[in-house]
N, C-alpha and C positions, 0 to 999 in steps of 0.2 A: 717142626710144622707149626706154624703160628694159628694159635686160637683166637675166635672171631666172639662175641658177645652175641648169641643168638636173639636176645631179649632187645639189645640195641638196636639190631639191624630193623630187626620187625618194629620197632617206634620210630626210624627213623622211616621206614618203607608209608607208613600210614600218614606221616608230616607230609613230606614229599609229595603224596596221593593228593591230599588234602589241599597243599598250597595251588596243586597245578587243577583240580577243581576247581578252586577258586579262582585260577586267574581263567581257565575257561569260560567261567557261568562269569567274570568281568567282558569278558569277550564277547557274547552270549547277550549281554546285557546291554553294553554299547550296540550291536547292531540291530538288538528291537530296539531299542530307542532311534535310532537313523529311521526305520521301517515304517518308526509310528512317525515321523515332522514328515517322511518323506509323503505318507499318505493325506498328510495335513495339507502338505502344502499342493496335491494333484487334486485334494477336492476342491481347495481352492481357486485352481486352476481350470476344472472343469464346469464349476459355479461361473467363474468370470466369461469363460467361454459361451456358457448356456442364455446368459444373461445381456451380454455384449451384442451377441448377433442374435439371439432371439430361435435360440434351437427349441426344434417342439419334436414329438414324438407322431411320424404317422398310423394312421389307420394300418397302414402294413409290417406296421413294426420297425419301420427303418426312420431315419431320422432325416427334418428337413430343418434347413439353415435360412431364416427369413432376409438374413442381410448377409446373404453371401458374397455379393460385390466387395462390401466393406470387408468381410473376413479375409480375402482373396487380396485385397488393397492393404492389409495390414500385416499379410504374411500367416497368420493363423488357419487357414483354409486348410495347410497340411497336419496341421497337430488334430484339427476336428476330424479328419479323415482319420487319422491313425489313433482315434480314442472314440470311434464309435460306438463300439460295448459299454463304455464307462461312461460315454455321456448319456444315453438309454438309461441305464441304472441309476443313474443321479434322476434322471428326469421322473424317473417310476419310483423311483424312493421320494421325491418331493410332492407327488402327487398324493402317493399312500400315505402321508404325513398331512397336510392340507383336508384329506378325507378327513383322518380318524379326528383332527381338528377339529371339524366342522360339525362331526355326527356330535362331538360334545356340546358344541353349540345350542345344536339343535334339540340336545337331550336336557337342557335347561330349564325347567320348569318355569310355565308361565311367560316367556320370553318373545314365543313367534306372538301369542297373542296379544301382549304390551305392544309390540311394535304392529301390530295390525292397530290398534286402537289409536296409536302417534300417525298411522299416516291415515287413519279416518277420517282425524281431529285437521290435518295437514290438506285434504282434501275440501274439507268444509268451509278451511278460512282460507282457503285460494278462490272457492266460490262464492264467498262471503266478499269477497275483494273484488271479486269481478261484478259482483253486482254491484256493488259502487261506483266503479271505473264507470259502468255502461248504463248507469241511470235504473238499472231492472227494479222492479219490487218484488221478484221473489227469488227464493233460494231452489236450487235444482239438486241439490243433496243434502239426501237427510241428515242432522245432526244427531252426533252419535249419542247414545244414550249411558254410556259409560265413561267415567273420568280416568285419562290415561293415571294418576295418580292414589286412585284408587287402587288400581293394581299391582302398580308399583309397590303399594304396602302391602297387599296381598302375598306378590311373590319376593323378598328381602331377596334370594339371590341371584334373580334375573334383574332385576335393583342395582344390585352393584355389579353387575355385567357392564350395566347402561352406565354409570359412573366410573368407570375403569375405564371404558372406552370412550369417552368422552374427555377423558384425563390423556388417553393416550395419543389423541389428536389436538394436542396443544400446540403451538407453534412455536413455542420453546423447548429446546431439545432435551434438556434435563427431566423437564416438566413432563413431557410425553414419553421418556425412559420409563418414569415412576409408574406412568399409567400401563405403560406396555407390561411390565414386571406383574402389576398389581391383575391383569387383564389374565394375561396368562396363567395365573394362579388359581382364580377363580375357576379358568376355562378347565384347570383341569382338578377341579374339585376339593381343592383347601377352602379352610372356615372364611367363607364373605367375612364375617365380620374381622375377624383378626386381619386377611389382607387390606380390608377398609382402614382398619385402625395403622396397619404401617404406614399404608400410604400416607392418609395424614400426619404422619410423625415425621416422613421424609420430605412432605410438601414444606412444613414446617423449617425443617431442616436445611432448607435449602433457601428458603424465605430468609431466615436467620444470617445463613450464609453469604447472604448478596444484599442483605440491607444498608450495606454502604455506597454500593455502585449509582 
């Protein structure tokens, strides 16, 4: 009767386990990875779609297509039918995203009131203009009693709210990258001055970079 290595078989029992573990959790592995581009690539999908024809979310909870002609003429009419839930959910996650944005905005100290003061000031020299144009001798709104630039040092980072966003409407796309980057930062509560200070290092950087053109 032939003798077996009881010691062998069991190290060889646990290799085996081991290797075929491993190539399961490779198996495993590869199809989250397909699950995750494949969800990449259907939000982008359903973005293009929302965005294309101009889907909105009704009062009833169901969805309406503003350019459905066009979606209908481009063949996509059925994919928006057959991803109603998904386009809903994209639509309601971008809104809940746009909110919490915006309560940050709005939780900026100093910032509704700077911009009330800019369009004071924006008010008075439009009526200051028209009394020109029209010969009048007097002004029909009072001039404001506060300098928007007082405030502006007052509040340093409703300050660099205004300069981020003013950087991110540049007409150069790099340029307005930088501002958008530096905007966002801010919006969500990193050091003003430190994003101040990249920004400038990257405006720099980019000055540098194109000084030959």
């Amino acid at each position: 009767m032939k003798k077996y290595n009881l010691s062998n078989i069991m190290k060889r029992a646990w290799e085996i386990k081991k290797q075929k573990l491993k190539n399961i959790f490779s198996i495993c592995l590869r199809m989250a990875w397909k699950e995750a581009k494949e969800g990449v690539i259907m939000k982008e999908e359903i973005k293009r779609l929302v965005e294309t024809y101009r889907i909105q979310e009704r009062e009833d909870g169901m969805i309406r297509v503003m350019d459905v002609n066009k979606a209908q003429a481009s063949g996509d009419l059925k994919m928006i039918k057959g991803n109603k839930q998904a386009i809903l959910d994209y639509i309601r996650n971008e809104k809940r995203v746009a909110n919490e944005r915006q309560h940050k905005i709005d939780s900026i100290e100093g910032l509704s009131e700077i911009e009330a003061c800019m369009d004071a000031w924006a008010e008075w020299h439009a009526d200051f203009d028209r009394m020109v144009d029209t010969g009048r001798s007097y002004m029909t709104v009072k001039k404001p009693s506060t300098e928007v630039a007082e405030l502006r040092k007052k509040y340093p980072v409703a300050d660099a709210y205004l300069i981020a966003d003013k950087e991110s409407r540049r007409s150069n796309y790099e340029l307005a990258t930088i501002g958008k980057k530096g905007l966002e930062r801010i919006i969500n509560g990193e050091d003003y001055k430190k994003v101040l200070d990249d920004m400038k290092k990257e405006r720099a950087a980019f000055t540098e970079s194109h000084i030959w053109e």
